[in-house]
N, C-alpha and C positions, 0 to 999 in steps of 0.2 A: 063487399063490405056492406051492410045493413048498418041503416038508422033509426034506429028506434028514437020512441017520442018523448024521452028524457035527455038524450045526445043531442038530439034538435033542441030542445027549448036552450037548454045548459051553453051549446053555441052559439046561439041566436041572442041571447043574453049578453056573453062575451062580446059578439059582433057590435051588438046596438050601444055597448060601454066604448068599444076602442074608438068610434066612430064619435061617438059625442066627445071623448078625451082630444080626436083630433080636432073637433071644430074648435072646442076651447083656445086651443094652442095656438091654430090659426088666427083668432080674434084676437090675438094679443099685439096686434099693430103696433110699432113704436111711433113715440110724439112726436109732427113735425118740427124742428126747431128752427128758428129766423135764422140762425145762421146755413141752413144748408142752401145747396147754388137754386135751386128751382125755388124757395121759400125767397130767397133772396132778389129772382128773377120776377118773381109775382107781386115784390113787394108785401109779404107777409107780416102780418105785426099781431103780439098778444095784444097786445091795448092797440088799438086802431086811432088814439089820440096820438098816436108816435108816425101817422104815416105821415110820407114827404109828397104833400097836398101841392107841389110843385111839378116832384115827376109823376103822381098820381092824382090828376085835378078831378078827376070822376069821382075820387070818396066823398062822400056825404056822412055825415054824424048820424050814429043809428043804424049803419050798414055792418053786418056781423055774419058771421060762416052760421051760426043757426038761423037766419033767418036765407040764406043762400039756398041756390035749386041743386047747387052741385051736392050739397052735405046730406048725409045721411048719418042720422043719430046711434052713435054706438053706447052712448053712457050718458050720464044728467050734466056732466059739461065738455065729453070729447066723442066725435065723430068721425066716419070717413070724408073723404073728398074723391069727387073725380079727377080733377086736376094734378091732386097728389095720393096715387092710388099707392098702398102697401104704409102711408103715413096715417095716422090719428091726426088732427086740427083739433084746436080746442073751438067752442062752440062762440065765445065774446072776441073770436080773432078777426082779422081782416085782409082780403088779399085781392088784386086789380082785377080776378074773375068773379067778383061780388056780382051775383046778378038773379 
């Protein structure tokens, strides 16, 4: 079978679409939400005014998942975490790995 340099390009084209289609797809993380058990084990909170400053006495006001070393920015208010790898965090949340 011979390929010529129109074959090439025309599949190379195809290639370099299916491949960007799948990273899209990939990026589509779901949000963590406070009720799941690990969100719930880290003390996770949208508003970090609602955390229990009793069982979590380390928060401090002004501690946020964007300002964390674990978050990595995926959007202008939601991110990854290492902590909770395959979830989004939103970026004003807070969880006892603030750090």
């Amino acid at each position: 079978m011979s390929l010529n340099r129109r074959t090439f390009v025309i599949r190379s084209v195809a290639g370099v679409a299916a491949l960007t289609t799948c990273g899209f797809a990939i990026a589509d993380d779901p949000q963590l939400l406070e009720s799941d058990a690990s969100a719930v084990e880290h003390g996770y909170k949208l508003d970090p005014s609602k955390v229990d400053k009793k069982k979590f006495p380390k928060y401090e006001a002004g501690q946020i998942c964007g300002t964390c070393q674990l978050y990595e920015e995926k959007s202008k208010d939601m991110g990854g975490c290492a902590l909770f790898p395959g979830k989004l965090v939103h970026v004003k949340a807070w969880c006892d790995a603030w750090g």
